[in-house]
C-alpha positions, 0 to 999 in steps of 0.5 A: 537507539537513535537514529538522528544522523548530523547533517543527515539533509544535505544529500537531500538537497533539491534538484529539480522538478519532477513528478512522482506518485505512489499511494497504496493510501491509508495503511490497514488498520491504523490501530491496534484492533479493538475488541476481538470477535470469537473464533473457532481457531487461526484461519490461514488467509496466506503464506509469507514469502518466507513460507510462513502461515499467515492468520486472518486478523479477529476484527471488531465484533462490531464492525464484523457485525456491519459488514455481515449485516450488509453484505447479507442486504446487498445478496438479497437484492437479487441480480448484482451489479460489478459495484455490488461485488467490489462493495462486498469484497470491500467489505470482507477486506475490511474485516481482514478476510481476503480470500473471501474478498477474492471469493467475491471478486471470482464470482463478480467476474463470471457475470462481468467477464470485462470488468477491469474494475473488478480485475483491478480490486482482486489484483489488489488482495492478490498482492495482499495474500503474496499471490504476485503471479495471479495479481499481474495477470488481473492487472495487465487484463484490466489495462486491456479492458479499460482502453482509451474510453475508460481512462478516466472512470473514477475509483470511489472509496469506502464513503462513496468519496471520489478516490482517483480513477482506475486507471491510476489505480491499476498503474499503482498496483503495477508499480508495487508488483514490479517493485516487491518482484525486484524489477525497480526500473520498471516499477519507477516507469509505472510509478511515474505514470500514476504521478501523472494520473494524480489529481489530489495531493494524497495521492500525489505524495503516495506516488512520489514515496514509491517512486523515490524509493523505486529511483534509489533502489535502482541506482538513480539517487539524483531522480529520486531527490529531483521528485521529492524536491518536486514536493512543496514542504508545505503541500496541502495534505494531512501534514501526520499522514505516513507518506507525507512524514516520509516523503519529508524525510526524504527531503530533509525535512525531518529526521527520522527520530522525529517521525517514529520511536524506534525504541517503543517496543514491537508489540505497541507498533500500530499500521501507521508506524509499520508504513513510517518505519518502513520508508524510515528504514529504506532511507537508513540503508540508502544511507549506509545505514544496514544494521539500522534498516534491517532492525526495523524490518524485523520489528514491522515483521513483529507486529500483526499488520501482515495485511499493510503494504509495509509489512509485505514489502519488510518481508521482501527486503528481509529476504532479499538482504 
């Protein structure tokens, strides 16, 4: 089926500037999973806003071994720091265990009772395990926690690399409550906030996604086409980013034949184009196009990216629609 619409550019055409920010950053997983390490049988990690179990992901045998192998060295050390505890949930995660992570993070914040860092890290798995009401509690305690003082603590990610601050990172996580519980308008408001914390092209782009997707959702088409023409068509980022691709849609850039093949069947989806048929299938229903959207909302909720931003937020769209 294609998707190409004539003249599809025209509504996109730019209005003027304004800020915009949205990053859940790189989708999990951006490949189909490698070798898988044993199991002794499915362990449920979630249930789906549908009500529906969801299994933990079997991880590299590798990677699981790494992560275990570290996890173990950073036990042995005796007393732990906050930055311990966020590594360990990293790791976890990182080998699709969320409630382990979240284990981590419980215990991190019996010996850091105010640590916003790790609120802001548990909130995070919360809303990956469709936890929302426990992940806003986290994230409404670490904008209290963090204050004026700790506005500019910087995130580092998983290859100690500076990742944004905390506290553009509690604002995303705000704005993706707001958004997966419906409540548009206030999801733009944090959304636009995070716009205004970006210091990176990445995450600038991220934001301008979901807040483009946050303004058409709640019914201001014009904001939401002022801030991706906000958006240089040759801004310095990974140009085969999935935000980047979208936000291109967005614009008119590209069409969405051009960013994703919609017709490559469901089991050969990888996470990167779960996160580009995600935004592929909100532009085809701001544009009329329901049947279109929701095909490839079934699609996403065919493959085993359960974890991916854009799977939870397929699952909400199909149940909303």
């Amino acid at each position: 089926m294609s998707l190409r619409r004539s003249g599809a550019a025209t509504y996109l055409a730019p209005a003027c500037l304004l800020l915009c920010m949205a990053c859940s950053g790189p989708p999990d997983g951006d490949a189909a999973p490698a070798a898988a390490a044993p199991s002794p049988g499915p362990v449920r990690e979630a249930v789906s806003f549908a009500g529906e179990p969801l299994y933990r992901r079997s991880a590299d045998v590798a990677a699981l071994a790494d992560a275990d192998r570290r996890i173990a060295s950073i036990r042995s050390e005796g007393e732990r720091a906050e930055t311990d505890y966020i590594e360990i949930g990293r790791l976890f995660a990182s080998t699709y265990r969320y409630r382990d992570a979240i284990t981590a993070y419980d215990t991190g914040l019996r010996q850091h009772p105010e640590s916003f860092k790790l609120r802001r890290h548990r909130a995070h798995r919360y809303i990956t395990v469709r936890e929302l009401d426990k992940a806003i509690v986290d994230l409404e305690e670490a904008v209290e926690l963090m204050g004026d003082a700790a506005r500019d603590v910087v995130e580092y990610d998983a290859n100690g690399e500076p990742n944004g601050t905390y506290e553009h990172w509690v604002w995303y996580h705000i704005g993706l409550y707001r958004y997966l519980t419906g409540d548009y308008g206030a999801a733009a408001g944090a959304f636009e906030r995070c716009v205004e914390l970006s210091n990176n092209p990445k995450l600038l782009i991220g934001a301008t996604d979901w807040l483009y997707n946050a303004y058409r959702k709640s019914g201001d088409p014009e904001k939401a086409n002022s801030v991706v023409a906000a958006i240089p068509a040759d801004i310095d980022a990974d140009p085969d980013h999935p935000y980047v691709k979208r936000v291109m849609l967005y614009k008119g850039v590209v069409q969405p034949d051009d960013i994703l093949d919609s017709d490559k069947p469901p089991g050969e989806w990888t996470a990167r184009d779960i996160t580009i048929g995600y935004g592929v299938a909100n532009w085809l229903r701001f544009e009329g196009e329901a049947e279109a959207a929701d095909r490839i909302y079934r699609t996403i909720l065919e493959s085993p990216y359960w974890n991916a931003w854009a799977y939870v937020a397929a699952e909400r769209e199909l149940s909303r629609n």
